[in-house]
N, C-alpha and C positions, 0 to 999 in steps of 0.2 A: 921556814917552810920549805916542802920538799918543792923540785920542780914540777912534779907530776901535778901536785895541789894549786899550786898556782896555775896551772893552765886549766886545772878542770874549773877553777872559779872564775878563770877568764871568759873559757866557754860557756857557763852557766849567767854572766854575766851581760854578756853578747845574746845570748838565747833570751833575755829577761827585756832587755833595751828593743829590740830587734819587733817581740811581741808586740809588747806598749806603743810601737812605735805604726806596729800594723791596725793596733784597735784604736790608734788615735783618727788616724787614716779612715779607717770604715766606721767611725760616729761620725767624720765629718764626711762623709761622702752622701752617710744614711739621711745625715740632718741638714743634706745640702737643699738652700731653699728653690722649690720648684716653678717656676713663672706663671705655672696657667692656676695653681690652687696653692696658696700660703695659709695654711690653719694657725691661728693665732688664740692663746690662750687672756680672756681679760677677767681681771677680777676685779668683783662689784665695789665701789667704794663704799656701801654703808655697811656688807657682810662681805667680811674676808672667806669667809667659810663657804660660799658663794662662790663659785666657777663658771661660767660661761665660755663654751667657745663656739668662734663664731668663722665662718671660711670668705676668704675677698676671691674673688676671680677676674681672671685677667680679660675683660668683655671685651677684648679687640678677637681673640680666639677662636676658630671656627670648629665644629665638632659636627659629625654625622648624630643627630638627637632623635633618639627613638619617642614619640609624641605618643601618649595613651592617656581614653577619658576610659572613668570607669563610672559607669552609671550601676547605681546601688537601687535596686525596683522593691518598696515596703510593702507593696501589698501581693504579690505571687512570693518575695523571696529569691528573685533570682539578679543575678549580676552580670551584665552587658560590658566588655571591654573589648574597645576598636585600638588598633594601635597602628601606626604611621613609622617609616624614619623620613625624618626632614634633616636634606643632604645640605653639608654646607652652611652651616647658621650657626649663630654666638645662641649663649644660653636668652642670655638680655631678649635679644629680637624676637626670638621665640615667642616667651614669655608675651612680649609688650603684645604680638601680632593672636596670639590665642587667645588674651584677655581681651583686646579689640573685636574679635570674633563672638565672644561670648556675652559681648552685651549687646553687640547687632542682634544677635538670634535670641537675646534675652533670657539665656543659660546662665547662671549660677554656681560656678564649682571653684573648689578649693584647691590648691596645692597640696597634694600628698607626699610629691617625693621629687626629688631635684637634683643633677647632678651634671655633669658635664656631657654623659650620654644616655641620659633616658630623665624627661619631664611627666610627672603623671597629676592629671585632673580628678578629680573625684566629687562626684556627688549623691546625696539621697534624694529620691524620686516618690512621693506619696503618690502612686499606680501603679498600673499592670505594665511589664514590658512590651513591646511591641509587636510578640509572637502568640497573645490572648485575641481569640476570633472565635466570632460567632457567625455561622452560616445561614442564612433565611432565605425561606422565597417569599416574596415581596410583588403584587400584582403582577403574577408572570414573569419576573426576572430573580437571576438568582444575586444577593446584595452579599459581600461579607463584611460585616461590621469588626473594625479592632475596640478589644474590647479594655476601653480605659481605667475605669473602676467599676462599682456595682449602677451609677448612674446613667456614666459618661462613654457613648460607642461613636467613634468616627466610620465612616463608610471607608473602605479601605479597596475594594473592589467590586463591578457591578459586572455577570456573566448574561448572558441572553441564551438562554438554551430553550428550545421546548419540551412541556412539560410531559408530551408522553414519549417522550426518550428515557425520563424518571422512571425510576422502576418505584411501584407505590410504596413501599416498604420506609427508601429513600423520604420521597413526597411527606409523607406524614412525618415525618423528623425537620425536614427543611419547616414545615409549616410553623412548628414547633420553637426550632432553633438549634444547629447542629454547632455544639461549641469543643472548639478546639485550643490547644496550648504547645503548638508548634509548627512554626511552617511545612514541616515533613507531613504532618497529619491533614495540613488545609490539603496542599497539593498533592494528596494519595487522595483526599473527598472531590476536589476539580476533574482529577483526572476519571474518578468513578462518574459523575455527573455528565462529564464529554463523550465517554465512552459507550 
């Protein structure tokens, strides 16, 4: 073999080793295990065909955890979602401290979604969300009832205005019941009725 040929196969050889040698390096860097989330693959003993995986987490951990309930309303259709970060907390305590909340206030909600920065609550609600109002007058005061379902109205606030401040137009509507489906609309009718 010529000199030229051996050196080009020595350099081709080097270039071959040198690769291998960098993609050995970056599987093991990629697949280096992470402390706070190890995914682990388990297969089911009675079906191999069967895959589960399943994530451990490291609950000594502290993370900033974005908290969100989503309340799911069946009878308007519409969906109510409050969301929090809660500074400084393991996934764990969260968790323990939201479910201990939820059964003081005798709420019901599921786990939807879980992670090491955002825990979300969800549940469905058979009623109206909380922005259904019906406005009345009621012996001389003005009542507005939130309106729960077709049966069920809580009073939600009571105004004291006199009634010939009313313009009659108004009056006969209040007598009636002035229903509304957002708080921008109560208080555009508050503010007609003060005015």
């Amino acid at each position: 073999m010529r000199l030229e040929t051996k050196y080009r196969l020595l350099v081709i050889s080097m270039f071959i080793v040198l690769l291998m040698f960098g993609i050995y390096i970056g599987f093991n860097l990629e697949n280096k295990n992470d402390t706070t989330d190890i995914a682990k693959t388990v297969i089911n003993d009675h079906n191999e065909d069967e895959v589960s995986i399943y994530t451990e987490t490291n609950s000594n951990v502290k993370y900033d955890i974005e908290l969100v309930y989503e309340d799911d309303y069946t009878l308007c259709g519409h969906k109510i979602e409050n969301s929090e970060i809660i500074y400084d907390t393991t996934l764990q305590e969260l968790k323990e401290q939201e479910m201990d909340k939820q059964k003081e206030e005798e709420k019901e909600y599921e786990i939807k979604e879980e992670s090491k920065d955002r825990l979300v609550f969800y549940r469905k609600v058979d009623q109206n969300c909380p922005n259904h109002f019906n406005v009345k007058l009621e012996e001389g005061v003005i009542v507005i009832y939130n309106v729960v379902n077709d049966t069920v109205n809580t009073v939600y606030q009571k105004i004291d205005i006199s009634q010939e401040l009313i313009r009659p137009e108004m009056l006969e509507e209040l007598n009636v019941g002035i229903k509304v489906d957002s708080k921008e609309e109560l208080n555009l009718i508050i503010e007609d009725l003060e005015s």
